[in-house]
MARRO-348852 format. One record per residue: residue number from 1; residue in one letter; x, y, z of N, C-alpha, C in turn. Coordinates in Angstrom, 3 decimals. Layout:
BEGIN
NUM / A / X / Y / Z / X / Y / Z / X / Y / Z
...
//
This chain:
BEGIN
1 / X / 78.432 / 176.548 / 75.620 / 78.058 / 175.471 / 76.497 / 78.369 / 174.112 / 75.861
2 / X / 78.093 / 173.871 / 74.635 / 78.229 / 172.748 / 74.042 / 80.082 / 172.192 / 74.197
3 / X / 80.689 / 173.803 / 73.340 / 82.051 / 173.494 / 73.415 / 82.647 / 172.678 / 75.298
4 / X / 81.860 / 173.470 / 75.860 / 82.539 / 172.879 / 77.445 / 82.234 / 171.198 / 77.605
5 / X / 81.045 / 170.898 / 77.205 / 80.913 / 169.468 / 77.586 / 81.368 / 168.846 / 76.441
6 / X / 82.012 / 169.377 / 75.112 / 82.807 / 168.661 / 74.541 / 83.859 / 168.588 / 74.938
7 / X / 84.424 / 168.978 / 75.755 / 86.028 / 169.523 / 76.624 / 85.539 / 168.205 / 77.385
8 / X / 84.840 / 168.366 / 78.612 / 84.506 / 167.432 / 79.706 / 84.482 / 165.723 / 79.480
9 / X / 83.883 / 165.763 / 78.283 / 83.572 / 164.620 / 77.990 / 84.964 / 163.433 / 77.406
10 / X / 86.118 / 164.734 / 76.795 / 87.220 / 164.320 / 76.187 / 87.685 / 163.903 / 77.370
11 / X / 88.149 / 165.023 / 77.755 / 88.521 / 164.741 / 79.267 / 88.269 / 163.423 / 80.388
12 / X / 87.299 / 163.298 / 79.838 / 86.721 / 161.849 / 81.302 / 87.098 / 160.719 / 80.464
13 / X / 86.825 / 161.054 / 78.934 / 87.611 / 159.470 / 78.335 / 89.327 / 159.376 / 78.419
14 / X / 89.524 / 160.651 / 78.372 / 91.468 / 160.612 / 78.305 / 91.965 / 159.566 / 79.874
15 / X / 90.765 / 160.639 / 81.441 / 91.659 / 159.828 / 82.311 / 90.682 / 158.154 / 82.210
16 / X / 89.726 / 157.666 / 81.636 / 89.809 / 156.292 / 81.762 / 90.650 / 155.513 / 81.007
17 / X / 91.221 / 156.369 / 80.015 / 92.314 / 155.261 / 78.771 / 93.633 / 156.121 / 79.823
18 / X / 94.144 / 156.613 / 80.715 / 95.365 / 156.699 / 80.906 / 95.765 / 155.318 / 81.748
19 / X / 95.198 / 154.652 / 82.217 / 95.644 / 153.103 / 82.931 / 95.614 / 152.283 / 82.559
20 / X / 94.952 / 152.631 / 80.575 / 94.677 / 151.279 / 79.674 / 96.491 / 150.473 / 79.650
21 / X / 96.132 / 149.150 / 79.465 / 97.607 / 148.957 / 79.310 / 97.558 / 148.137 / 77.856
22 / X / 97.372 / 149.024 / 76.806 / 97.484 / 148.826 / 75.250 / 98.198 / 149.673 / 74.809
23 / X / 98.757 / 149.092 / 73.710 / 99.708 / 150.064 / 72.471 / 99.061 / 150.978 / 72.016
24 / X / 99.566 / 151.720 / 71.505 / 98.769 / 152.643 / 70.870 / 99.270 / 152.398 / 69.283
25 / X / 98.162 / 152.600 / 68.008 / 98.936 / 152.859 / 66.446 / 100.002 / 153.476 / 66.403
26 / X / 100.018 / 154.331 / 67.045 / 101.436 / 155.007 / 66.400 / 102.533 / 155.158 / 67.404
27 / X / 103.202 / 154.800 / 66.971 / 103.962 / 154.353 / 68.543 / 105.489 / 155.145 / 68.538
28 / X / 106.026 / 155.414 / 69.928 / 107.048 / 156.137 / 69.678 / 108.742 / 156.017 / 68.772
29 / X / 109.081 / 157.719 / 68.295 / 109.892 / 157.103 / 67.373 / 109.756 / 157.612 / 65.823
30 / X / 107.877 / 157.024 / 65.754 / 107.449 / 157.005 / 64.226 / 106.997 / 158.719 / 63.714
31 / X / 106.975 / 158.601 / 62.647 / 106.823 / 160.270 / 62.401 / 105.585 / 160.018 / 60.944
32 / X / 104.613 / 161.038 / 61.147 / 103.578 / 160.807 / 60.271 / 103.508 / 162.039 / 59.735
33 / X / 103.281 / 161.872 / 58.310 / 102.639 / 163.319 / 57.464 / 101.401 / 162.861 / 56.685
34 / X / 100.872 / 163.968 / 56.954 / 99.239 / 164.132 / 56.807 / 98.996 / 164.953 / 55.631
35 / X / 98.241 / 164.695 / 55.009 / 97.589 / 166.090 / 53.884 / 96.094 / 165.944 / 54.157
36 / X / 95.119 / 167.364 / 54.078 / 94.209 / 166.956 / 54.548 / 93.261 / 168.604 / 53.849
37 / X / 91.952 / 168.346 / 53.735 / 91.381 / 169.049 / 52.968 / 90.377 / 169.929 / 54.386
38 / X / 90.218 / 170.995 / 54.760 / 89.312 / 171.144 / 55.466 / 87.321 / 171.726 / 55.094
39 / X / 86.361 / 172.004 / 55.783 / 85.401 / 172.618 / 55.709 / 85.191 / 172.878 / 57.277
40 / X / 84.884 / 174.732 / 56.241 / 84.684 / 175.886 / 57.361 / 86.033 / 176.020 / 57.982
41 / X / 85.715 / 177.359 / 58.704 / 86.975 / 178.617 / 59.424 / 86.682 / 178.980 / 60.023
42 / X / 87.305 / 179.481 / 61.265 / 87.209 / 180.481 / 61.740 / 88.378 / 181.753 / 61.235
43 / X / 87.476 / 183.194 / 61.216 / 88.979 / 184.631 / 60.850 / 88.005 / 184.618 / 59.365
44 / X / 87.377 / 183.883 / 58.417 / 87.889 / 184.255 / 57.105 / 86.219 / 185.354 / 56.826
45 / X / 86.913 / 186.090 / 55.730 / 86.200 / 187.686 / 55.325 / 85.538 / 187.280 / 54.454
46 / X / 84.437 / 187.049 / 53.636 / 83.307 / 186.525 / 52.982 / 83.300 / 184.939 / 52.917
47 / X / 82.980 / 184.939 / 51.417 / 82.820 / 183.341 / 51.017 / 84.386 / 182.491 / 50.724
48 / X / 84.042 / 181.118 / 50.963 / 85.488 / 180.414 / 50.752 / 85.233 / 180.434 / 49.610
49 / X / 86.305 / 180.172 / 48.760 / 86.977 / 179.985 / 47.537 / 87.840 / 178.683 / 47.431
50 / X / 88.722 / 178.862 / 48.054 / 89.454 / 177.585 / 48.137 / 89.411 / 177.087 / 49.764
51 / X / 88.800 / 176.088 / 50.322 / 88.937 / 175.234 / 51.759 / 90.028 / 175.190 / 51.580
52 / X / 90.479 / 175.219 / 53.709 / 91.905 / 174.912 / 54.263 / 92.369 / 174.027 / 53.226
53 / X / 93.461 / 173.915 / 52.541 / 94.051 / 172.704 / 52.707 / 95.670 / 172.724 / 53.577
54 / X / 95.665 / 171.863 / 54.377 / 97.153 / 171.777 / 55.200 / 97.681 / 170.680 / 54.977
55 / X / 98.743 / 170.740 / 55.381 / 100.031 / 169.546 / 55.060 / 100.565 / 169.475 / 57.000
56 / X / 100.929 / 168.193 / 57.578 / 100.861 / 168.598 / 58.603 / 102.058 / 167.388 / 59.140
57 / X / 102.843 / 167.482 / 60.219 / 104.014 / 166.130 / 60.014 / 103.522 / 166.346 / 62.128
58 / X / 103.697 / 164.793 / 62.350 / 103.285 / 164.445 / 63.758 / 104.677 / 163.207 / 63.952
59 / X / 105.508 / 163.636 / 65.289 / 106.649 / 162.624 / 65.927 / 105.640 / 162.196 / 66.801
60 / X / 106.080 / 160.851 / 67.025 / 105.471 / 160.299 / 68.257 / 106.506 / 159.592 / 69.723
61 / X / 106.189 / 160.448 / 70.535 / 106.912 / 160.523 / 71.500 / 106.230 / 159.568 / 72.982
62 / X / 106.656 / 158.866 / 73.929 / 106.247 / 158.699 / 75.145 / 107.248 / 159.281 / 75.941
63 / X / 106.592 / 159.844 / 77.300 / 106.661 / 160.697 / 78.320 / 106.006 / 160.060 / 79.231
64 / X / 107.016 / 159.242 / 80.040 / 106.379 / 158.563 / 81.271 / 105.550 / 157.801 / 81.128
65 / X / 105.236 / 157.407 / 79.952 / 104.465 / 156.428 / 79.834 / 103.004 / 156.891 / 79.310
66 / X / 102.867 / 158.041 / 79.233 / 101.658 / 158.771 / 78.457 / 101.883 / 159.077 / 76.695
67 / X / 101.350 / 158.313 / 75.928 / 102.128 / 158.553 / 74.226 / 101.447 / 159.895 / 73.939
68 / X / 101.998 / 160.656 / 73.103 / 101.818 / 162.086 / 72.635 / 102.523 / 162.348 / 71.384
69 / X / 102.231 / 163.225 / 70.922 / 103.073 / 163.513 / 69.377 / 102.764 / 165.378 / 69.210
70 / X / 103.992 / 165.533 / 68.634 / 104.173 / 167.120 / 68.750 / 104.634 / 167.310 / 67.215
71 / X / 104.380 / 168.336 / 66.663 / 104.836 / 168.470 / 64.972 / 104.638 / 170.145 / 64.804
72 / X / 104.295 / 169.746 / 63.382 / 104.175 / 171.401 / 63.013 / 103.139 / 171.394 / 61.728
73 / X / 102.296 / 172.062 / 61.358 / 101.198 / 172.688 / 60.388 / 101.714 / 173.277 / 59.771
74 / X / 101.376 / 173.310 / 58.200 / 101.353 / 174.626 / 57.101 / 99.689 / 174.665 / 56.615
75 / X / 99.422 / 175.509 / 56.388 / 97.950 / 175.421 / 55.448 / 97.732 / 176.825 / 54.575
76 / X / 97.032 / 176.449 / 53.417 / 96.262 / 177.903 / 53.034 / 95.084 / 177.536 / 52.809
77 / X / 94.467 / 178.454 / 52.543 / 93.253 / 178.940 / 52.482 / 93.059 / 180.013 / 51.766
78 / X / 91.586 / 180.209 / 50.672 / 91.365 / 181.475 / 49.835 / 89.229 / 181.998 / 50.068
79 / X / 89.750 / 183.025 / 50.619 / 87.856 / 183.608 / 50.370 / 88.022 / 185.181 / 49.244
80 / X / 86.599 / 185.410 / 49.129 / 86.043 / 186.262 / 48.218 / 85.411 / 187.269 / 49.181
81 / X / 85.284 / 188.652 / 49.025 / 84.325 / 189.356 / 49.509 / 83.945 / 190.245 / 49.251
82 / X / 81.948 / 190.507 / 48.424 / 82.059 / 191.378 / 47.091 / 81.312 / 192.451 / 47.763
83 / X / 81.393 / 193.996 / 47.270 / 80.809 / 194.603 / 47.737 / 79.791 / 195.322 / 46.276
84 / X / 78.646 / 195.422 / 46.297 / 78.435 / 196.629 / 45.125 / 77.348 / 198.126 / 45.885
85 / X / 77.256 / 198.632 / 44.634 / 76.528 / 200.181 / 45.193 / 75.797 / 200.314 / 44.304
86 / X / 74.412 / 200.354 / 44.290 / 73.118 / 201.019 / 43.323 / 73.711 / 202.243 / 42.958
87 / X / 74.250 / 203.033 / 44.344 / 74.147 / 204.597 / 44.027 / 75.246 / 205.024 / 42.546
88 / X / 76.651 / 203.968 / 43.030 / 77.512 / 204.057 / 42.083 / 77.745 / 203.160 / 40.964
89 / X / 77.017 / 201.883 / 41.102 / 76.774 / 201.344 / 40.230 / 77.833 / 200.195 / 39.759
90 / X / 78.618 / 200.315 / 40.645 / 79.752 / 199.498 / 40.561 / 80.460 / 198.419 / 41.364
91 / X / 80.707 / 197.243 / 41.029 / 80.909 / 196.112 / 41.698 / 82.738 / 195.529 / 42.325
92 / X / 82.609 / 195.748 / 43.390 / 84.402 / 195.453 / 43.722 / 84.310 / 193.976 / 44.870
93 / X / 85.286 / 193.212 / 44.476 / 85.789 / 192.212 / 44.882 / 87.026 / 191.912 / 45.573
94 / X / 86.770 / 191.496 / 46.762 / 88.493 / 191.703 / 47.425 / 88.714 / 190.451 / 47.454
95 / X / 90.063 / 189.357 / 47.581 / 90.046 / 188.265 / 47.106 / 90.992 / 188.419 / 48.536
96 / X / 91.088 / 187.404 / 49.631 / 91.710 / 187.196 / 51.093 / 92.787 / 185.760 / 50.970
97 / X / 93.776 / 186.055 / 50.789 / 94.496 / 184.159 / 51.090 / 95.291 / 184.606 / 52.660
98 / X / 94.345 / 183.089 / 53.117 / 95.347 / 182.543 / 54.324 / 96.297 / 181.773 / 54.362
99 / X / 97.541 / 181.910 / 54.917 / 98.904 / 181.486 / 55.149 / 99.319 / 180.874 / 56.337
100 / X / 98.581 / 179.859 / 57.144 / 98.845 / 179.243 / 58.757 / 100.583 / 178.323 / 58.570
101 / X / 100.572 / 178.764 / 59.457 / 101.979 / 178.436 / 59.863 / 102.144 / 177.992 / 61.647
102 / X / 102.389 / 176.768 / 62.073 / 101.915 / 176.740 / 63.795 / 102.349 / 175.065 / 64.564
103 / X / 102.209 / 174.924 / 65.210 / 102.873 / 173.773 / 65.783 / 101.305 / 173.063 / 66.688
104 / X / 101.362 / 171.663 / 66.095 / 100.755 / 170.980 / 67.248 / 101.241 / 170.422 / 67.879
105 / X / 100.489 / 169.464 / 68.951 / 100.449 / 168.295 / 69.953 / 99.440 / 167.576 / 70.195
106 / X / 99.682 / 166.421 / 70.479 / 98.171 / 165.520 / 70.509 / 98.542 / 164.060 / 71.446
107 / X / 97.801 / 164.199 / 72.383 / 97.937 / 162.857 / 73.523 / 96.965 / 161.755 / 72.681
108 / X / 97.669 / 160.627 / 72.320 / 96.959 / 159.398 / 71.487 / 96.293 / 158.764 / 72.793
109 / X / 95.293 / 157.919 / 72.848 / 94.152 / 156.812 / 73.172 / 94.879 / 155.247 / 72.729
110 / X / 94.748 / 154.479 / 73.889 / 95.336 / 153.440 / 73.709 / 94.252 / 152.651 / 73.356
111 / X / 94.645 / 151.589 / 72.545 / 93.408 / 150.656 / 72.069 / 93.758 / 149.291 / 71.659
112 / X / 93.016 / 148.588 / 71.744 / 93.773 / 146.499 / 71.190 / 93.660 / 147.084 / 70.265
113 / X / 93.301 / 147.841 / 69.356 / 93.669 / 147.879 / 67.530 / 95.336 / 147.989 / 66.934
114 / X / 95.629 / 147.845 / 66.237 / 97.005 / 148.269 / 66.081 / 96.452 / 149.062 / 64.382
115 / X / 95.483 / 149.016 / 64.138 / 94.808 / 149.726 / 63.196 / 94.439 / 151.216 / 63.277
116 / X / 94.035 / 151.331 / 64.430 / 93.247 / 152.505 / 64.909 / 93.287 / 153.553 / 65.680
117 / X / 94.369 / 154.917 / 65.049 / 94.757 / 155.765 / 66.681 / 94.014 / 156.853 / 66.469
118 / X / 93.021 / 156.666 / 67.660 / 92.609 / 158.123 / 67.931 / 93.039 / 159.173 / 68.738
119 / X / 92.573 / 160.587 / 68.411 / 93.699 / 161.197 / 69.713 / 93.092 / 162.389 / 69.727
120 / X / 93.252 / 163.143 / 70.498 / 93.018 / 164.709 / 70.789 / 94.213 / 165.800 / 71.162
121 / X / 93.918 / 166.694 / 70.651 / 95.047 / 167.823 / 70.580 / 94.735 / 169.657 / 70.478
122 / X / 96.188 / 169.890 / 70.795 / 96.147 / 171.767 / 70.542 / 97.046 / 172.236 / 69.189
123 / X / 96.448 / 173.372 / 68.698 / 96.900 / 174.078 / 67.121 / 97.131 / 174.671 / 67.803
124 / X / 98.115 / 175.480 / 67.981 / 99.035 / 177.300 / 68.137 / 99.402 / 177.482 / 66.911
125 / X / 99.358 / 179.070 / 65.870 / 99.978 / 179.305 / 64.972 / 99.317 / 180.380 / 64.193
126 / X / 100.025 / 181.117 / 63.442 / 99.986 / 182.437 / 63.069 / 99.860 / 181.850 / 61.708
127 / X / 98.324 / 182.897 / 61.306 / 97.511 / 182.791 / 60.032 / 97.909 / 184.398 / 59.530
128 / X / 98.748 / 184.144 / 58.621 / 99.319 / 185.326 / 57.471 / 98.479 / 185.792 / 56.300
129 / X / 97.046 / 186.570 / 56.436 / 96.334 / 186.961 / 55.678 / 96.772 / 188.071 / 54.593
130 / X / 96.872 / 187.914 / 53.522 / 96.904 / 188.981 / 52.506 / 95.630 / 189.104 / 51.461
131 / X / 95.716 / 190.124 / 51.434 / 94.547 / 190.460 / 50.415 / 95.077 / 191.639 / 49.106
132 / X / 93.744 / 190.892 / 48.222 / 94.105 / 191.544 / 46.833 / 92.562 / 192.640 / 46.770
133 / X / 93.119 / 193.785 / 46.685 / 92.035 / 194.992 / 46.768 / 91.489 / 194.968 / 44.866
134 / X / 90.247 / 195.522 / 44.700 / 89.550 / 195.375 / 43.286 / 90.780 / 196.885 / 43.077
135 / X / 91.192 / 197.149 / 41.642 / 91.549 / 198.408 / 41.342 / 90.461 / 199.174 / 40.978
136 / X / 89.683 / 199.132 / 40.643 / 88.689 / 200.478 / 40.719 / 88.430 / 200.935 / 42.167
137 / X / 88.445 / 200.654 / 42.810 / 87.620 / 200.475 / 44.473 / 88.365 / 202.132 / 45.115
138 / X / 87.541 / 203.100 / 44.299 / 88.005 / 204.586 / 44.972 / 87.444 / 205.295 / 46.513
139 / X / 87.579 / 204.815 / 47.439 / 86.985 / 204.693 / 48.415 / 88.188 / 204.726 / 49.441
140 / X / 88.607 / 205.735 / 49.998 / 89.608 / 205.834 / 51.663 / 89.511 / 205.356 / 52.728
141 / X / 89.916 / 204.224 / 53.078 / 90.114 / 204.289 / 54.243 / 89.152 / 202.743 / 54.197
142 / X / 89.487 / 201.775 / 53.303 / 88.631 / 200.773 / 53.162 / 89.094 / 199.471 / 53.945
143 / X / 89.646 / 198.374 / 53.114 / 89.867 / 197.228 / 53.629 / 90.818 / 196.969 / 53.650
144 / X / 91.895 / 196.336 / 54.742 / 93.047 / 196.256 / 55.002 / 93.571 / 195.284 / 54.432
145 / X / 95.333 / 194.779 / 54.443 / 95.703 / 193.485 / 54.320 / 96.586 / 193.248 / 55.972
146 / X / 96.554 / 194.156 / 56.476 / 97.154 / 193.989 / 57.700 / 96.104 / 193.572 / 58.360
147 / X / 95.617 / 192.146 / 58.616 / 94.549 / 191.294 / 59.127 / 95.420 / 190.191 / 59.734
148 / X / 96.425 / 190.154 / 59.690 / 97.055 / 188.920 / 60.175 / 97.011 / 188.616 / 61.828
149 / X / 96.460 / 187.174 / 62.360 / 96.096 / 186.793 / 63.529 / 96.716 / 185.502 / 64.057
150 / X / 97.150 / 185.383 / 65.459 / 97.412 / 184.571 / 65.956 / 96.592 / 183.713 / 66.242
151 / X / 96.418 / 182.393 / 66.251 / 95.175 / 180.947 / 66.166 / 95.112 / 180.038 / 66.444
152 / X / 94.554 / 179.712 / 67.218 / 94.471 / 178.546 / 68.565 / 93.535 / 177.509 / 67.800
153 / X / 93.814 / 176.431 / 68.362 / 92.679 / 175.225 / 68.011 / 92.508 / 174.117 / 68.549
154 / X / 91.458 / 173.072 / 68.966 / 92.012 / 172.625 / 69.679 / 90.980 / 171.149 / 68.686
155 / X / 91.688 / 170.035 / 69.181 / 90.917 / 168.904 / 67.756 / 90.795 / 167.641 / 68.408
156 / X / 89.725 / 166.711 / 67.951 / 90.041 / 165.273 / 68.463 / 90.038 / 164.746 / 66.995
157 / X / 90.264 / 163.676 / 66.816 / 90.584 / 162.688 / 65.460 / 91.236 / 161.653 / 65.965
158 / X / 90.988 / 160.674 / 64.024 / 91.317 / 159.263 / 64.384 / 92.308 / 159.241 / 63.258
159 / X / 93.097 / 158.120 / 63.503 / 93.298 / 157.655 / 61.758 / 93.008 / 156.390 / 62.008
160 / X / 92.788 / 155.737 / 60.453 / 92.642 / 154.262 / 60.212 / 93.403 / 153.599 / 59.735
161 / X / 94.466 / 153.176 / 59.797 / 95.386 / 152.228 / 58.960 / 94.770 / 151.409 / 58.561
162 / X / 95.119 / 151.517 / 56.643 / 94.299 / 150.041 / 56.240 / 95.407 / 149.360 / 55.649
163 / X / 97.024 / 149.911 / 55.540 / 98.269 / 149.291 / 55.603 / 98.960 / 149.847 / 56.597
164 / X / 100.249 / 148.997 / 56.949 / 100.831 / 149.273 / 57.938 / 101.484 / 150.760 / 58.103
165 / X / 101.754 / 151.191 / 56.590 / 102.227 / 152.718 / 56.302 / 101.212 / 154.007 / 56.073
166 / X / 100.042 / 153.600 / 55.763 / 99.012 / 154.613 / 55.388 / 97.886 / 154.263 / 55.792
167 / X / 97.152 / 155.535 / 56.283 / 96.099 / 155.744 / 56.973 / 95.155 / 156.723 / 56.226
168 / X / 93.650 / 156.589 / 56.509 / 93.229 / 158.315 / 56.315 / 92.622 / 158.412 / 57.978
169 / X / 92.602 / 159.578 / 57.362 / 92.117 / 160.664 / 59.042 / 90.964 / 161.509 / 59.043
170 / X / 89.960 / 161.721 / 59.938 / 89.219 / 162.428 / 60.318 / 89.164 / 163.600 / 61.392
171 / X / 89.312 / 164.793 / 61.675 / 89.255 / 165.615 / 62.404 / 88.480 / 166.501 / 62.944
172 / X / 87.856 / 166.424 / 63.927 / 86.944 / 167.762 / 64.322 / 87.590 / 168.424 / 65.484
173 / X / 87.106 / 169.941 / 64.926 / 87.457 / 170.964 / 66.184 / 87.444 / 172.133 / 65.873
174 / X / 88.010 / 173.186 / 66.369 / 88.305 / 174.525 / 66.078 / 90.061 / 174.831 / 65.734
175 / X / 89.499 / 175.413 / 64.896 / 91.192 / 176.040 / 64.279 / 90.894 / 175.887 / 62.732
176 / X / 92.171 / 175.620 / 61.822 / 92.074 / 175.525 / 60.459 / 91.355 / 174.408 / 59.801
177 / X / 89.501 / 174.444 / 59.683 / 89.013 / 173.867 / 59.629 / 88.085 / 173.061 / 60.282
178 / X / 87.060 / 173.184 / 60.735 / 85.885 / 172.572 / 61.629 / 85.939 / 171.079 / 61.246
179 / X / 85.964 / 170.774 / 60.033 / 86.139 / 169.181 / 59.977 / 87.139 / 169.107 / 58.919
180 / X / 88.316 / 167.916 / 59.069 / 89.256 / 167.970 / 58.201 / 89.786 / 166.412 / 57.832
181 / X / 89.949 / 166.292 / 56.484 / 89.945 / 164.430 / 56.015 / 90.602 / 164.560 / 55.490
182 / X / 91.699 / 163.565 / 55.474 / 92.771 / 163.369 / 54.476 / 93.472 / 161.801 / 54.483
183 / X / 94.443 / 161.808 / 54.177 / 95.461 / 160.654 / 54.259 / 96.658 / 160.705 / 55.060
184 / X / 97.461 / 160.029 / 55.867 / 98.104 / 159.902 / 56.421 / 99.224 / 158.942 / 56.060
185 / X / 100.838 / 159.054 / 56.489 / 101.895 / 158.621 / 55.662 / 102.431 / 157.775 / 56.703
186 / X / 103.393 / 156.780 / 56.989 / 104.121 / 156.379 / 58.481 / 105.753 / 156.888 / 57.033
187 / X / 106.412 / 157.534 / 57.993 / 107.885 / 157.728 / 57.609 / 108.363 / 156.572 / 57.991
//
């Protein structure tokens, strides 16, 4: 329920800024790369170890007059997940790295800032899980590495330019990372 009136609510601000008649920060043409640290997942098999980190590059395009930017994601990610047994007495650890690989898009918010683009968007992209099994772990038919999943996401965020070339960024949403901060580059 929450997720829907976070949908709704994006939504009712997107169509009052579609008749804004302001620039937007990032304007078409320009191409941005991002590095960015996340907290929390969705997919991952015990405890994190290492948070998302992704590397992420955004073109900025207009389409009729609506600005948008389309790119592409890399990220990994590392969790832990321990199992032990009183009966046997013995402790095994499976160690999980994620491998996202996926393409976004994101319709920018027009604003008098020339500082300030916020925007909302969709993640598509295939998270390449491998895992490292404990070698003692004598047990058939246990934990796989064939876990690999296709992964949707969907995000709003800002960046802040505090020079004309670099920004940092804030992100919330679902996909690689529930909240995600980093820095931002202008090519």
């Amino acid at each position: 329920m929450k997720r829907t009136l976070g949908v709704l609510l994006f939504v009712c601000i997107l169509i009052v800024n579609l008749n804004a008649e302001y620039p937007t920060a990032f304007q078409p043409g320009e191409k941005i790369v991002q590095a960015g640290l996340g907290f929390g997942m969705m997919g991952v098999y015990g405890d994190v170890v290492i948070p998302p980190i992704s590397v992420s590059i955004d073109m900025a395009k207009e389409i009729e007059g609506y600005p948008i930017s389309y790119g592409a994601i890399i990220g990994l990610a590392q969790s832990e997940y321990g199992w032990s047994s009183t009966y046997y007495t013995d402790e095994w650890k499976w160690t999980y790295t994620y491998f996202l690989l996926g393409a976004r898009a994101a319709y920018h918010l027009k604003m008098k800032s020339d500082k300030i683009d916020p925007y909302g968007g969709l993640m598509l992209g295939y998270n390449i899980v491998s895992v490292k099994e404990p070698s003692n772990y004598y047990v058939t038919g246990g934990y796989s590495s064939k876990s690999s999943y296709m992964m949707y996401g969907f995000y709003g965020g800002a960046r802040y330019f505090f020079n004309p070339k670099m920004a940092v960024y804030a992100e919330l949403g679902y996909g690689f990372g529930y909240l995600n901060l980093g820095l931002s580059f202008k090519l």
